[in-house]
N, CA, C, O and CB atoms as a CASP TS submission, in Angstrom:
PFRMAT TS
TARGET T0000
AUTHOR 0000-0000-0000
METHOD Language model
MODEL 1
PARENT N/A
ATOM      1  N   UNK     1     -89.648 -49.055  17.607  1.00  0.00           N
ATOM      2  CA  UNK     1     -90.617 -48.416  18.470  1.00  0.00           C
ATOM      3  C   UNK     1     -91.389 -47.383  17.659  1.00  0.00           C
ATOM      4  O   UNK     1     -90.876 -46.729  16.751  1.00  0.00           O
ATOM      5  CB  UNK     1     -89.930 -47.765  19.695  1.00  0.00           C
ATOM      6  N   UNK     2     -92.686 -47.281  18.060  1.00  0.00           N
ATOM      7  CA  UNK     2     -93.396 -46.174  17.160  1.00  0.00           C
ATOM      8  C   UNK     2     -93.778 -45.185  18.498  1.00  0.00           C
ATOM      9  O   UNK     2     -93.754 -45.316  19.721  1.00  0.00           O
ATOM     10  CB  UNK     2     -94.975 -46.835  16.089  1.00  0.00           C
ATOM     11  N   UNK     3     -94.209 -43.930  17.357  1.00  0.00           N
ATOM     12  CA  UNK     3     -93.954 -42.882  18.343  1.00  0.00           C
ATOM     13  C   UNK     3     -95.079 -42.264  17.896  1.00  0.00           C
ATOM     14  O   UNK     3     -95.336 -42.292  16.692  1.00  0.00           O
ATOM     15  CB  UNK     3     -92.573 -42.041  18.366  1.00  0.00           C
ATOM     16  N   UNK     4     -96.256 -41.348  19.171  1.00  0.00           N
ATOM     17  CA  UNK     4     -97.171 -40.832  18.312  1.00  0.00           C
ATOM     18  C   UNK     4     -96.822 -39.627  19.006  1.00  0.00           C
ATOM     19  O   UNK     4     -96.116 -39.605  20.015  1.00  0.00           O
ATOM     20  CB  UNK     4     -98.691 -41.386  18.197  1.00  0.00           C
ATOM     21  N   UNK     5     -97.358 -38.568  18.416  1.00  0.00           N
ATOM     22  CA  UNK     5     -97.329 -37.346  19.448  1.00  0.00           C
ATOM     23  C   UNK     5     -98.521 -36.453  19.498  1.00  0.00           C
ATOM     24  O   UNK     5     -99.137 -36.138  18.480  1.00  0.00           O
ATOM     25  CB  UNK     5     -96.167 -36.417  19.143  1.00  0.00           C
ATOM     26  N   UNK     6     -98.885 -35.991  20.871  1.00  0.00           N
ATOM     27  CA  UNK     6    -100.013 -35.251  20.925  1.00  0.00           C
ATOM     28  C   UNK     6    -100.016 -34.120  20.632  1.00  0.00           C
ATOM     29  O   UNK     6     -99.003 -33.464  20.878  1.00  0.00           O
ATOM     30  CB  UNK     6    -100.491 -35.250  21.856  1.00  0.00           C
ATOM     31  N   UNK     7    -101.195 -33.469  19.982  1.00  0.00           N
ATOM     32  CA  UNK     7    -101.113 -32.617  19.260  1.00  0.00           C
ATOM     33  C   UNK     7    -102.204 -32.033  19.438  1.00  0.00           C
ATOM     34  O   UNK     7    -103.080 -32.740  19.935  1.00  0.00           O
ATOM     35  CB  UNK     7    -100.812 -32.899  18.183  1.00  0.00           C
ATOM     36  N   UNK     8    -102.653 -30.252  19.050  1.00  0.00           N
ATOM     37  CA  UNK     8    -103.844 -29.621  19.040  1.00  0.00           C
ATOM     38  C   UNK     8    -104.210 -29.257  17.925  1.00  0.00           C
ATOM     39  O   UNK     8    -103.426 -28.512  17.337  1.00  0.00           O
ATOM     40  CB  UNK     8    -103.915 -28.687  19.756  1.00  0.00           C
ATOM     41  N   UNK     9    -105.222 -29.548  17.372  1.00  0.00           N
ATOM     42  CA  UNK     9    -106.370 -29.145  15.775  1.00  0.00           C
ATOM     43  C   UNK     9    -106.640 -27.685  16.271  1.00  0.00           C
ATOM     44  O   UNK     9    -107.119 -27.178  17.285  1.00  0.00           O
ATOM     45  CB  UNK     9    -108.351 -30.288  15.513  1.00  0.00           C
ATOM     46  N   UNK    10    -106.091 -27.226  15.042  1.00  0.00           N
ATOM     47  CA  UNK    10    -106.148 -25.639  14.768  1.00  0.00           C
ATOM     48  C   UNK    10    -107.392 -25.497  13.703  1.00  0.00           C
ATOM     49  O   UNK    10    -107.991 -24.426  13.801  1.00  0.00           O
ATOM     50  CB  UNK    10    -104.545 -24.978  14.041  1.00  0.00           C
ATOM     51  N   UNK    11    -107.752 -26.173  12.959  1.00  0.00           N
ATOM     52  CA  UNK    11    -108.581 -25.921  11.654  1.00  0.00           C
ATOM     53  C   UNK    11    -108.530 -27.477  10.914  1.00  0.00           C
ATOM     54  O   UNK    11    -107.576 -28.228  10.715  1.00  0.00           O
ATOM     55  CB  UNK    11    -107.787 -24.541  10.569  1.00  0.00           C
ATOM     56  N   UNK    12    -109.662 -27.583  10.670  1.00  0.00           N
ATOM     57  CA  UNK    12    -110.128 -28.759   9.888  1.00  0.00           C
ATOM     58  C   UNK    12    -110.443 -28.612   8.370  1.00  0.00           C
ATOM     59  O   UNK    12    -111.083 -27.575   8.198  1.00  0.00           O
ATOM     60  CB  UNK    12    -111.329 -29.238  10.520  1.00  0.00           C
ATOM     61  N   UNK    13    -110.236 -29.234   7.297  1.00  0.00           N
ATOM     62  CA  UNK    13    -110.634 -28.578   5.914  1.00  0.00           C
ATOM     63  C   UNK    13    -110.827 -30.058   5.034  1.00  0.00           C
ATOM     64  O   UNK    13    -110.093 -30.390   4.103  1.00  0.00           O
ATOM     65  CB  UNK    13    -109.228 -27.356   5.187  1.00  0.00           C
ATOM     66  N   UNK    14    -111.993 -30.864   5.558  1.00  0.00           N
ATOM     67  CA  UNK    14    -112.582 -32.061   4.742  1.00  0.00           C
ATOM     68  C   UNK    14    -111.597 -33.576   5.123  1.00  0.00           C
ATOM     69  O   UNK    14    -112.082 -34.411   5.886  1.00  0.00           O
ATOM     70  CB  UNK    14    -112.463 -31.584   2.864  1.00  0.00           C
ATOM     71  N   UNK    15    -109.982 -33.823   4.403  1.00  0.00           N
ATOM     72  CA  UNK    15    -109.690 -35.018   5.444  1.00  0.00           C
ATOM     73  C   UNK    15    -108.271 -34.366   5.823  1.00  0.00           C
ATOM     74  O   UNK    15    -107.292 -35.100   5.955  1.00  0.00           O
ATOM     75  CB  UNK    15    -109.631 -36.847   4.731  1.00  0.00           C
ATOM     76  N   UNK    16    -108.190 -33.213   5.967  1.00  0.00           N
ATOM     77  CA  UNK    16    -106.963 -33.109   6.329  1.00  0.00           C
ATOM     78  C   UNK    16    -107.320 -31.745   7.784  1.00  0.00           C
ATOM     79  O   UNK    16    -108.408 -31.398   8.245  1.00  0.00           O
ATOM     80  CB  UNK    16    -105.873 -32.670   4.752  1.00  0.00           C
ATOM     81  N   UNK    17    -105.902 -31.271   8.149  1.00  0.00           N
ATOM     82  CA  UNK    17    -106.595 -31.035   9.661  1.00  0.00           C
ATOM     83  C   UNK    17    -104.582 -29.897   9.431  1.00  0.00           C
ATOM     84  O   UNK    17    -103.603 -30.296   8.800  1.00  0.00           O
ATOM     85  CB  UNK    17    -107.042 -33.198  11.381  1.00  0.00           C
ATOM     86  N   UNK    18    -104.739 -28.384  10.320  1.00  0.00           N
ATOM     87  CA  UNK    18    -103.882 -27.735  10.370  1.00  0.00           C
ATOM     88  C   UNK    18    -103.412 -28.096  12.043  1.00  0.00           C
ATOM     89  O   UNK    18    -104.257 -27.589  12.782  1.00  0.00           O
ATOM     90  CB  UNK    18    -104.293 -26.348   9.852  1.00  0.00           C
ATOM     91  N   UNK    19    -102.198 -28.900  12.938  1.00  0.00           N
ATOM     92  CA  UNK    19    -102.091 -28.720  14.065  1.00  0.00           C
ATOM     93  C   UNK    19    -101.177 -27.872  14.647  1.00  0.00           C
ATOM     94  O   UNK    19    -100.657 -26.970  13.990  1.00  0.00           O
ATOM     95  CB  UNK    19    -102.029 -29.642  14.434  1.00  0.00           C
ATOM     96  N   UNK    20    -100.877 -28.098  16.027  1.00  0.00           N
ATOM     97  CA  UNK    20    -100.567 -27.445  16.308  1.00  0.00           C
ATOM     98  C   UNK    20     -99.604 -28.548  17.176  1.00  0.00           C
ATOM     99  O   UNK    20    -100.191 -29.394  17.851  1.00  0.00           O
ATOM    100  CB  UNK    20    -101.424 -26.478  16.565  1.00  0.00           C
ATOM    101  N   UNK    21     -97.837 -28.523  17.144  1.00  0.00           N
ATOM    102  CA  UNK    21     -97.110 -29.263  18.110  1.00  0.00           C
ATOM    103  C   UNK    21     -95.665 -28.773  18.427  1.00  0.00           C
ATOM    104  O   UNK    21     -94.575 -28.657  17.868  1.00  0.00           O
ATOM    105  CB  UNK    21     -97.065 -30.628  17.657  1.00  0.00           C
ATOM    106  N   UNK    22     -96.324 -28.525  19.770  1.00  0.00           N
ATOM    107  CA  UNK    22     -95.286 -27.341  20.410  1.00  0.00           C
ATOM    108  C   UNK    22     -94.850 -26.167  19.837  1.00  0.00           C
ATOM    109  O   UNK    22     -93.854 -25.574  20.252  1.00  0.00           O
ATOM    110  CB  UNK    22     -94.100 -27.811  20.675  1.00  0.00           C
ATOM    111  N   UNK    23     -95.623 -25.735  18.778  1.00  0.00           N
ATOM    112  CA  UNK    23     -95.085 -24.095  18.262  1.00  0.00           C
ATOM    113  C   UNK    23     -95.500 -24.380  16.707  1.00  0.00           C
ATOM    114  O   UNK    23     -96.159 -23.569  16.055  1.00  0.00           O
ATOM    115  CB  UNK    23     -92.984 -23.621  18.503  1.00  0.00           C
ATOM    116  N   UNK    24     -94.975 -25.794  16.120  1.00  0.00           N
ATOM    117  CA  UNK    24     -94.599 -25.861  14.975  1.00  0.00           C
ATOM    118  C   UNK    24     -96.246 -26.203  14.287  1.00  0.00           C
ATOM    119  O   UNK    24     -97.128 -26.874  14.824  1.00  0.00           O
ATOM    120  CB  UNK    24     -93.295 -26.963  14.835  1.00  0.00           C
ATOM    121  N   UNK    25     -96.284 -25.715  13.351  1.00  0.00           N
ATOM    122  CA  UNK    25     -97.870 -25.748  12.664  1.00  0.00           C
ATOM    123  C   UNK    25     -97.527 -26.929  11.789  1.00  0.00           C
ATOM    124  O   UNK    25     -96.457 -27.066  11.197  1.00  0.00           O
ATOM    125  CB  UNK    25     -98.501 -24.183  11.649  1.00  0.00           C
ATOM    126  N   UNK    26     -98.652 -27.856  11.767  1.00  0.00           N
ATOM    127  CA  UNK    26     -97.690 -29.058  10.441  1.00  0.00           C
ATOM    128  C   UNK    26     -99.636 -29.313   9.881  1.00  0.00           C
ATOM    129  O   UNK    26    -100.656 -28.870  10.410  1.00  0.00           O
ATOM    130  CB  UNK    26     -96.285 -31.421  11.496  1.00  0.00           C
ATOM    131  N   UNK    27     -99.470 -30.145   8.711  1.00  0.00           N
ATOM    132  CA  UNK    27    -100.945 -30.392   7.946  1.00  0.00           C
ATOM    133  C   UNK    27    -100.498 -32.140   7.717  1.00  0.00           C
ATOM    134  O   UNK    27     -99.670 -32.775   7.064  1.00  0.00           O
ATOM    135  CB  UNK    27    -101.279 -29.192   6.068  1.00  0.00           C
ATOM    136  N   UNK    28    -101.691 -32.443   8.763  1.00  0.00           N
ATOM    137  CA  UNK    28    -101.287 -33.793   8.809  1.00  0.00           C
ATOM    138  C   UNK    28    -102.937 -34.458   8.066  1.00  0.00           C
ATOM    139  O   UNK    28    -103.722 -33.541   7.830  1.00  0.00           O
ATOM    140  CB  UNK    28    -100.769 -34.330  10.691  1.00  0.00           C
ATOM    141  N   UNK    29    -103.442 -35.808   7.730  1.00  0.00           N
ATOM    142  CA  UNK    29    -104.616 -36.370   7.405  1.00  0.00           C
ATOM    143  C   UNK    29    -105.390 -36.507   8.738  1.00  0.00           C
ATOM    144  O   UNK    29    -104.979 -36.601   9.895  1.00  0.00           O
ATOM    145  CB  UNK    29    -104.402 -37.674   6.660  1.00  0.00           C
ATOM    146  N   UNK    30    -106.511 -36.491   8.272  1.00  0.00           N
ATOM    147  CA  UNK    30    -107.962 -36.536   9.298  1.00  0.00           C
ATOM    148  C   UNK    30    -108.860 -37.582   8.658  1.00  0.00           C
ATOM    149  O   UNK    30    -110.083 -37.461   8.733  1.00  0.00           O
ATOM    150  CB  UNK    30    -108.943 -34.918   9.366  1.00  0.00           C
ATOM    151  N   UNK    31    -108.318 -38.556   8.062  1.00  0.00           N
ATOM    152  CA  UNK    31    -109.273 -39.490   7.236  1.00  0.00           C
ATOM    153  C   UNK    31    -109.705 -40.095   8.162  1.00  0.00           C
ATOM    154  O   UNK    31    -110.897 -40.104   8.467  1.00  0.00           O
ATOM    155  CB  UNK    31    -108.787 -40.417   6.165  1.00  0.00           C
ATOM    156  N   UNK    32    -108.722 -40.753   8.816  1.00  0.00           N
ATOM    157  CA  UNK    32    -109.071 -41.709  10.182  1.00  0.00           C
ATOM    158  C   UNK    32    -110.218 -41.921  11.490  1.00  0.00           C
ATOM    159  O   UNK    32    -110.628 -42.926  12.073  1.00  0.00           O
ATOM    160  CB  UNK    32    -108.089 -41.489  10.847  1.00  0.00           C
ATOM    161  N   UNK    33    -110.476 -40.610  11.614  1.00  0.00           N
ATOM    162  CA  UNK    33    -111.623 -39.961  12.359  1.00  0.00           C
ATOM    163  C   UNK    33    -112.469 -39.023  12.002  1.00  0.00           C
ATOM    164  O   UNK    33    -112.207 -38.180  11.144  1.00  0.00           O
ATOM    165  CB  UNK    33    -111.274 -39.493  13.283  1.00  0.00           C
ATOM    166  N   UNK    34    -113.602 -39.098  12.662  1.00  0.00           N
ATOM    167  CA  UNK    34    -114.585 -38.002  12.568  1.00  0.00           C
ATOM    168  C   UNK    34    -115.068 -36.977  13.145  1.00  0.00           C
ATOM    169  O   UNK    34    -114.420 -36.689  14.151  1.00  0.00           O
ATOM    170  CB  UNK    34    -115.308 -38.292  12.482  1.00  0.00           C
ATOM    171  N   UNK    35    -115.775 -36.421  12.978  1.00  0.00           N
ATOM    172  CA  UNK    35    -116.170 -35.047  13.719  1.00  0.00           C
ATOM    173  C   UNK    35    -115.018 -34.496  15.018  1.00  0.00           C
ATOM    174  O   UNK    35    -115.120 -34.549  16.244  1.00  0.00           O
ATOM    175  CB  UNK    35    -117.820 -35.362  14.487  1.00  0.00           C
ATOM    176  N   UNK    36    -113.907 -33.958  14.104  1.00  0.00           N
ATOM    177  CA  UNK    36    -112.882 -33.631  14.820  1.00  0.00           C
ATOM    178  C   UNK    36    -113.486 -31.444  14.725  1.00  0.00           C
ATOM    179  O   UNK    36    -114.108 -30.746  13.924  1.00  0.00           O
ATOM    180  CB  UNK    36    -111.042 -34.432  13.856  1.00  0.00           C
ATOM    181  N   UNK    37    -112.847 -31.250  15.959  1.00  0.00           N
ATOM    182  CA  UNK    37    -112.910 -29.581  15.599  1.00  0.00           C
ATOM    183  C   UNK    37    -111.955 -28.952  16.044  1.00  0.00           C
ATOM    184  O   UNK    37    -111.125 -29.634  16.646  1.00  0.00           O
ATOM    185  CB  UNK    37    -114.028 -28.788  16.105  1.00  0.00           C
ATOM    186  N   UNK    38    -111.798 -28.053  15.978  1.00  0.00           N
ATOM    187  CA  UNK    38    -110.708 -27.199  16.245  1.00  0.00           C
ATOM    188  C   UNK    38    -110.561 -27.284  17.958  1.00  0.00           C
ATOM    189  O   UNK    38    -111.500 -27.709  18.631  1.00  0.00           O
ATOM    190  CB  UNK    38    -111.034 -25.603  15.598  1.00  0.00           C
ATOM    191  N   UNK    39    -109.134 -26.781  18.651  1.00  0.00           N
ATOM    192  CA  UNK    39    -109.413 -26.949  20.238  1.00  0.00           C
ATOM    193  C   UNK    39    -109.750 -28.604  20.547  1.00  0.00           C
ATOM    194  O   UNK    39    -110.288 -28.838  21.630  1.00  0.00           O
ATOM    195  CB  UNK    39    -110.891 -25.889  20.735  1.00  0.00           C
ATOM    196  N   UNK    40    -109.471 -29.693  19.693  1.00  0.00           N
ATOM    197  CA  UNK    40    -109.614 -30.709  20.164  1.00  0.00           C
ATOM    198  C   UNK    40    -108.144 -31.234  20.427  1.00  0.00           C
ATOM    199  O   UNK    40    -107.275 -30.393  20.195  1.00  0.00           O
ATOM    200  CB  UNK    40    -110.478 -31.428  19.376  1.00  0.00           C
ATOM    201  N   UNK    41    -107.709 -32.462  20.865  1.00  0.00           N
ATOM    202  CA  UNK    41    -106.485 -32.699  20.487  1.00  0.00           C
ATOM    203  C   UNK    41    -106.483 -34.237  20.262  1.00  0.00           C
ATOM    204  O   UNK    41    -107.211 -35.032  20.857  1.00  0.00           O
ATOM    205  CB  UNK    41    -105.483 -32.162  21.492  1.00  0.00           C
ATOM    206  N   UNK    42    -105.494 -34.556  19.249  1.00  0.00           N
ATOM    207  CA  UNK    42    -105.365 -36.053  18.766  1.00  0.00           C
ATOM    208  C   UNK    42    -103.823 -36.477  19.009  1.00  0.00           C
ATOM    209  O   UNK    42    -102.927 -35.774  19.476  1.00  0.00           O
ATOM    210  CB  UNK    42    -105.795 -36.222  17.048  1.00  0.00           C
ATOM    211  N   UNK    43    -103.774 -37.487  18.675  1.00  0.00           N
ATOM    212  CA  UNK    43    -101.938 -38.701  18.705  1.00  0.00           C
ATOM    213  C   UNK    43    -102.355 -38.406  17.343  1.00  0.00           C
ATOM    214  O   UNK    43    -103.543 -38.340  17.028  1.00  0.00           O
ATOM    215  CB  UNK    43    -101.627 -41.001  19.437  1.00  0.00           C
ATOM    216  N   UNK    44    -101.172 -38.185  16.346  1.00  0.00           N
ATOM    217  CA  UNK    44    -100.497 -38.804  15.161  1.00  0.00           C
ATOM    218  C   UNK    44     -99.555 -39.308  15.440  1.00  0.00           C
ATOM    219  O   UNK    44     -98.770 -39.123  16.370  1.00  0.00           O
ATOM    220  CB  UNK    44    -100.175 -38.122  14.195  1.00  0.00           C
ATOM    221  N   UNK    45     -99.587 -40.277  14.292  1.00  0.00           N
ATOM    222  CA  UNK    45     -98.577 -40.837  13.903  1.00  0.00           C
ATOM    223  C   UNK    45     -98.431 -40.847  12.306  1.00  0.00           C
ATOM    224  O   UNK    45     -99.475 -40.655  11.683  1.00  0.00           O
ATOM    225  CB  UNK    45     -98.603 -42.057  14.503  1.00  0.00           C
ATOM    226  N   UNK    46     -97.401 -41.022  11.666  1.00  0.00           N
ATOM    227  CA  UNK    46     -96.913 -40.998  10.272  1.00  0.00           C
ATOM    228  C   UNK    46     -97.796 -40.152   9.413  1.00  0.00           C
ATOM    229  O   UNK    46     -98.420 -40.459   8.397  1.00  0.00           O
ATOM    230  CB  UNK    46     -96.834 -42.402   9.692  1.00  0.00           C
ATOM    231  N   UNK    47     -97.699 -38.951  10.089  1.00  0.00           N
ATOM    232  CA  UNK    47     -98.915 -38.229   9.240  1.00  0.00           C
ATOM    233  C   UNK    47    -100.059 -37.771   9.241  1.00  0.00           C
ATOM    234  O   UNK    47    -100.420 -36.838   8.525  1.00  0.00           O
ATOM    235  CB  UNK    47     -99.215 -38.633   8.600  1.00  0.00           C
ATOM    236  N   UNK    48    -100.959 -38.535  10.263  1.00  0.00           N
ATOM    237  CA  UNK    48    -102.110 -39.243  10.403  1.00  0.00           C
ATOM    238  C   UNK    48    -102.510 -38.752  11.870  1.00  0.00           C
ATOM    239  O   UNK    48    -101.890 -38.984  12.908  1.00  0.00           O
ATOM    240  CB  UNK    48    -101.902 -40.863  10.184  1.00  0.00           C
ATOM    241  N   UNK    49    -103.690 -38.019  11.718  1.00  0.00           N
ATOM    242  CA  UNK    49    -104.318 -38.642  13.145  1.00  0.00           C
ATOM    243  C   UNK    49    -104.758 -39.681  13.214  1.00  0.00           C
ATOM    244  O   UNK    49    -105.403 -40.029  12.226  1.00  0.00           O
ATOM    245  CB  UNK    49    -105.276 -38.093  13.697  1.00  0.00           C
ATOM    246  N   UNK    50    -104.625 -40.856  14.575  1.00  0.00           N
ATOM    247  CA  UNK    50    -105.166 -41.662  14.925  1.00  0.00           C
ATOM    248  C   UNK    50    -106.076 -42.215  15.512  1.00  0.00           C
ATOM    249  O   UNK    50    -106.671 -43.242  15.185  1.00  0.00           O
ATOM    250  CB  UNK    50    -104.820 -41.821  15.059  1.00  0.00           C
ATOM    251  N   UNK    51    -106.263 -41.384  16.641  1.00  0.00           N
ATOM    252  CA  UNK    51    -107.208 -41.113  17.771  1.00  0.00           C
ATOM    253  C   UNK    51    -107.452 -39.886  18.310  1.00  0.00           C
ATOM    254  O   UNK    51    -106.722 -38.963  17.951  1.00  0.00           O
ATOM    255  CB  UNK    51    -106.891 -41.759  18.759  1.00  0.00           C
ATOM    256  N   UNK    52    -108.440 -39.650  19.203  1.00  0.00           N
ATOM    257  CA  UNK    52    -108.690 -38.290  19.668  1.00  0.00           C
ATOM    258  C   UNK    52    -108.641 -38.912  21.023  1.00  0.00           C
ATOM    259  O   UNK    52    -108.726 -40.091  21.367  1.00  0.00           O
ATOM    260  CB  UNK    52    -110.100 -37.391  19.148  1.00  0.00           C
ATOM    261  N   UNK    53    -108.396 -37.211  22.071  1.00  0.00           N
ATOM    262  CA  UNK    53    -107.759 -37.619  23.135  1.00  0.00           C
ATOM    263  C   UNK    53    -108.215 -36.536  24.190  1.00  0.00           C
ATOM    264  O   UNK    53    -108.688 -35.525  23.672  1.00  0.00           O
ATOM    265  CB  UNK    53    -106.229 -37.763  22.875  1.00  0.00           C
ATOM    266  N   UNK    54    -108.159 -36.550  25.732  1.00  0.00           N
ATOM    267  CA  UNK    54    -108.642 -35.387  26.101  1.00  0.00           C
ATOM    268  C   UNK    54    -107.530 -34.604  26.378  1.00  0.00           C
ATOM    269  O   UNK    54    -106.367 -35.000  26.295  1.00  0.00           O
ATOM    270  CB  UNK    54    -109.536 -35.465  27.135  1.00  0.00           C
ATOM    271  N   UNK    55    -107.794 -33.783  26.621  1.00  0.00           N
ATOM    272  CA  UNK    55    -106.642 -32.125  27.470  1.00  0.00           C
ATOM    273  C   UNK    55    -105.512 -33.191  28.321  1.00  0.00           C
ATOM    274  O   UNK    55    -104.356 -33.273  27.907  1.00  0.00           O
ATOM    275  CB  UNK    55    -107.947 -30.594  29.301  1.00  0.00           C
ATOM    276  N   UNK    56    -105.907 -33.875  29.370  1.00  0.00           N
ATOM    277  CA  UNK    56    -105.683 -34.598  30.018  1.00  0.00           C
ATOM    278  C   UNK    56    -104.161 -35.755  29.787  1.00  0.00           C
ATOM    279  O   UNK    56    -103.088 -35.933  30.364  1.00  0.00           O
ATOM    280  CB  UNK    56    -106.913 -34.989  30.021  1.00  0.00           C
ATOM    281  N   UNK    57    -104.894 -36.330  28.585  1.00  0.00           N
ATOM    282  CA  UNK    57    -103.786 -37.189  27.562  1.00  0.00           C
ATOM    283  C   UNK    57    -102.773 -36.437  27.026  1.00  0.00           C
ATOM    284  O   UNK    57    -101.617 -36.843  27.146  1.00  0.00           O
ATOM    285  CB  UNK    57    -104.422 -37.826  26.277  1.00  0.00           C
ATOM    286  N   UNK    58    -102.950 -35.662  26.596  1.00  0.00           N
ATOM    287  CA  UNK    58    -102.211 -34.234  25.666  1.00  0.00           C
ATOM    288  C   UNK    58    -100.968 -33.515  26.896  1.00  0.00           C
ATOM    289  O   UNK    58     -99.783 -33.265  26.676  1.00  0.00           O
ATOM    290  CB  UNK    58    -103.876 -32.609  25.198  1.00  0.00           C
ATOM    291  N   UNK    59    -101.694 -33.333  28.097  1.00  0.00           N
ATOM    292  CA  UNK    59    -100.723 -32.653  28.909  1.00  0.00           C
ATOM    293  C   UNK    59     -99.845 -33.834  29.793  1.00  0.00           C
ATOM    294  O   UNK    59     -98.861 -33.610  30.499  1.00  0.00           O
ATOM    295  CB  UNK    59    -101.556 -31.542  29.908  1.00  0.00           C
ATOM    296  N   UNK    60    -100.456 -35.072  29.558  1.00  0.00           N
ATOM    297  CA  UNK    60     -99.550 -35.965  29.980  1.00  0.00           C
ATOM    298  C   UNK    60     -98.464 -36.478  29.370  1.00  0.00           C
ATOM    299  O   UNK    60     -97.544 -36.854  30.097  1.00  0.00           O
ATOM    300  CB  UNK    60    -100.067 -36.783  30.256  1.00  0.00           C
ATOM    301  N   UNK    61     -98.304 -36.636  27.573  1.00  0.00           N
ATOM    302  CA  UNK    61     -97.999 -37.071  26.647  1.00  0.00           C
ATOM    303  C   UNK    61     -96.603 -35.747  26.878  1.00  0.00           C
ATOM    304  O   UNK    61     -95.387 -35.925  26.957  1.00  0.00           O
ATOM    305  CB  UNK    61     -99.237 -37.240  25.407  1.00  0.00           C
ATOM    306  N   UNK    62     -97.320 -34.604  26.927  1.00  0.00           N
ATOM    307  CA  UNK    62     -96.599 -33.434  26.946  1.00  0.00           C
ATOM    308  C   UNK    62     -95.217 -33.403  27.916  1.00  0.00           C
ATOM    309  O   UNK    62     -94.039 -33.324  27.566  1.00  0.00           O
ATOM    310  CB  UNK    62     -97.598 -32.394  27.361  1.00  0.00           C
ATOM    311  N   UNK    63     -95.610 -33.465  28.822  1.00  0.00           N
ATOM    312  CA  UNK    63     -94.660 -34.276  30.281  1.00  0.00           C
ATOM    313  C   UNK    63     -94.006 -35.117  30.051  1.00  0.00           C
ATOM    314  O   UNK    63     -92.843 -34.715  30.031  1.00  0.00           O
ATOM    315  CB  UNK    63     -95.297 -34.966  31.391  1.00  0.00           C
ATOM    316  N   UNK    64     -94.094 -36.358  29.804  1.00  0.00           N
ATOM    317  CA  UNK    64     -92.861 -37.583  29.554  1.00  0.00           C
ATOM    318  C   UNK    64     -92.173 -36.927  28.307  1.00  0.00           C
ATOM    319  O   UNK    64     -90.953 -37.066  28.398  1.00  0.00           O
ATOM    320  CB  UNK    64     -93.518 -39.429  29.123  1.00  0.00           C
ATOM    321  N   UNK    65     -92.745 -35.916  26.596  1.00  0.00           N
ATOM    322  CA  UNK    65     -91.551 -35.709  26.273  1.00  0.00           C
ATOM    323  C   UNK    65     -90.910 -34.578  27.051  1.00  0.00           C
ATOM    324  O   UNK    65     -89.756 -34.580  26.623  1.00  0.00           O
ATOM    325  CB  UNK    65     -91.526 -35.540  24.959  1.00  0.00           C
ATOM    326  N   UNK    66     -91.003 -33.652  27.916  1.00  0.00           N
ATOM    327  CA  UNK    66     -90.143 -32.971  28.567  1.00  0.00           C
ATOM    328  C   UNK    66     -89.449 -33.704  29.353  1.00  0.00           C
ATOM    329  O   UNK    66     -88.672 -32.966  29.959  1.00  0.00           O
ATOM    330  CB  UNK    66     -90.621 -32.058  29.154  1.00  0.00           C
ATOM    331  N   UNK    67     -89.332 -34.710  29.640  1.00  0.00           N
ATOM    332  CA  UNK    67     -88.741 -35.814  31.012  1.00  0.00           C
ATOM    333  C   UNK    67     -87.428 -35.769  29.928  1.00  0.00           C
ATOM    334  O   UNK    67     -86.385 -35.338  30.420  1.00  0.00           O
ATOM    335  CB  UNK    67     -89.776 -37.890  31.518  1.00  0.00           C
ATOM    336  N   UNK    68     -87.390 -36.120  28.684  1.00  0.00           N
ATOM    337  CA  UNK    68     -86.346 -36.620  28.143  1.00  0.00           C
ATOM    338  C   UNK    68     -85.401 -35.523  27.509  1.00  0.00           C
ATOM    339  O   UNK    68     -84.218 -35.704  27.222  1.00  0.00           O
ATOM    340  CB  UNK    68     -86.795 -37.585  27.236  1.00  0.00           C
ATOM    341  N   UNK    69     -86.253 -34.133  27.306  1.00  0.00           N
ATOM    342  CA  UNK    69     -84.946 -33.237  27.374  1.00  0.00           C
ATOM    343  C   UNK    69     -84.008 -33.117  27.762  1.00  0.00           C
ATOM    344  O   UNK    69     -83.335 -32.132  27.458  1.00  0.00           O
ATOM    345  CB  UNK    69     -84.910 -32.534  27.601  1.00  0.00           C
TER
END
C-alpha cells in the first residue's frame, strides 16, 4: 500500500519546498509541480510532492489519520 500525506508549504526555494506535517518541518522535492506557494498544501509521497490540494483535502486526509490513533 502507498501512503501519501497531506501537508502545508512553508517556503519554496527553486525545486525543493520547506513543509509543514503535523509539527514536524521536513524538506521534501517540488520538481513535480508548479507555481506552488507558501500556505498552499500538497500529498507527498517518497519525498516528493505530488499534487496540490485544497484546505478541504488536507483537513480530510487529516481526519482519517486521527481515526487510526
Amino acid at each position: 500500500m502507498c501512503v501519501g500525506l497531506s501537508v502545508k508549504v512553508l517556503s519554496v526555494d527553486k525545486d525543493t519546498m520547506i513543509v509543514d506535517s503535523g509539527g514536524a518541518k521536513r524538506k521534501v522535492s517540488a520538481a513535480l509541480l508548479n507555481d506552488l506557494r507558501p500556505g498552499d498544501y500538497v500529498m507527498v509521497h517518497a519525498g516528493a510532492a505530488i499534487s496540490k490540494i485544497t484546505d478541504d483535502d488536507a483537513d480530510e486526509s487529516s481526519s482519517v489519520w486521527e481515526s487510526f490513533k
